[in-house]
C-alpha positions as CSV (number, residue, x, y, z in Angstrom):
1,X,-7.6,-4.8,12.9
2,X,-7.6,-7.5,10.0
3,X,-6.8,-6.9,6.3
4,X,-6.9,-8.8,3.4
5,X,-3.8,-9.5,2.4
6,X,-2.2,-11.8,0.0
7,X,1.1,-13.3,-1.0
8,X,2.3,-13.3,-4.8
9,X,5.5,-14.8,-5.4
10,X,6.6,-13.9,-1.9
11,X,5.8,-10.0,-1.9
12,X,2.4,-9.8,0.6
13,X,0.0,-7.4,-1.3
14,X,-3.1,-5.2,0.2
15,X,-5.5,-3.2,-1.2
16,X,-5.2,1.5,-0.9
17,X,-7.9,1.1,1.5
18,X,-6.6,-1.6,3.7
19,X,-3.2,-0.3,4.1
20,X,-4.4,3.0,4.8
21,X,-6.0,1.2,7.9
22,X,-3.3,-0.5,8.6
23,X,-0.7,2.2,8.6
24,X,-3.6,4.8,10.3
25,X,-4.0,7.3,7.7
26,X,-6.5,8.0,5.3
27,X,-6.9,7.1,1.7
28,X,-6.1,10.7,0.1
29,X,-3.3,10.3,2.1
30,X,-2.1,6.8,0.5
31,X,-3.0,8.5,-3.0
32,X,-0.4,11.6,-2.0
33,X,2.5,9.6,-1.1
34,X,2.0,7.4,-4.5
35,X,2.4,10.9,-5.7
36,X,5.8,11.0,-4.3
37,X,6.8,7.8,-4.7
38,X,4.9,5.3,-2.4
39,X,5.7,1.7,-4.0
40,X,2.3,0.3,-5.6
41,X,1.6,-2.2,-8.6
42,X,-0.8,-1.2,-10.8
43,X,-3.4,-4.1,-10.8
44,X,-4.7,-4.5,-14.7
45,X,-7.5,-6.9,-13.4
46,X,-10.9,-6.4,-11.8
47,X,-10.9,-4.9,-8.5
48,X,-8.4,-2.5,-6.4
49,X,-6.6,-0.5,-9.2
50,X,-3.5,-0.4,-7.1
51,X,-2.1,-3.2,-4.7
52,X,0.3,-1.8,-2.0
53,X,3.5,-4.3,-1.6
54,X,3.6,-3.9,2.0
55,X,6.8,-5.0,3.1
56,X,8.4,-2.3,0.3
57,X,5.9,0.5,1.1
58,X,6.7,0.1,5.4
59,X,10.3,0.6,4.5
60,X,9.3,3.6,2.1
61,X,7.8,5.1,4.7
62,X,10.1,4.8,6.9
63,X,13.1,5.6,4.7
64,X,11.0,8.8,4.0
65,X,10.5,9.5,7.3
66,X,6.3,9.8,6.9
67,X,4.2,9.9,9.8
């Protein structure tokens, strides 16, 4: 599996969609954990209203115990 990811002052950034993929749920799903406190940045440019710091949103999860 490949996604786009990129680095920003050290903190590797992906797109709702891409980390969905990555982490093997679906998008709703991504948009109910936000809900509950997944870690995003809200992007004000064009594209992906929300960018998924990965490293921080891997130790959410697992902090949270998802699955």
């Amino acid at each position: 599996m490949k996604i786009n990811i990129w680095e920003v002052s050290g903190i590797r950034l992906t797109t709702i969609k891409d980390f969905a993929e990555y982490v093997g749920v679906t998008r709703p799903t991504i948009y109910a954990w936000i809900k509950i406190g997944l870690p995003v940045i809200l992007n004000d440019g064009n594209g992906a209203k929300y960018l998924v710091p990965i490293d921080e949103a891997e130790t959410w999860i697992n902090q949270n115990k998802i699955q």
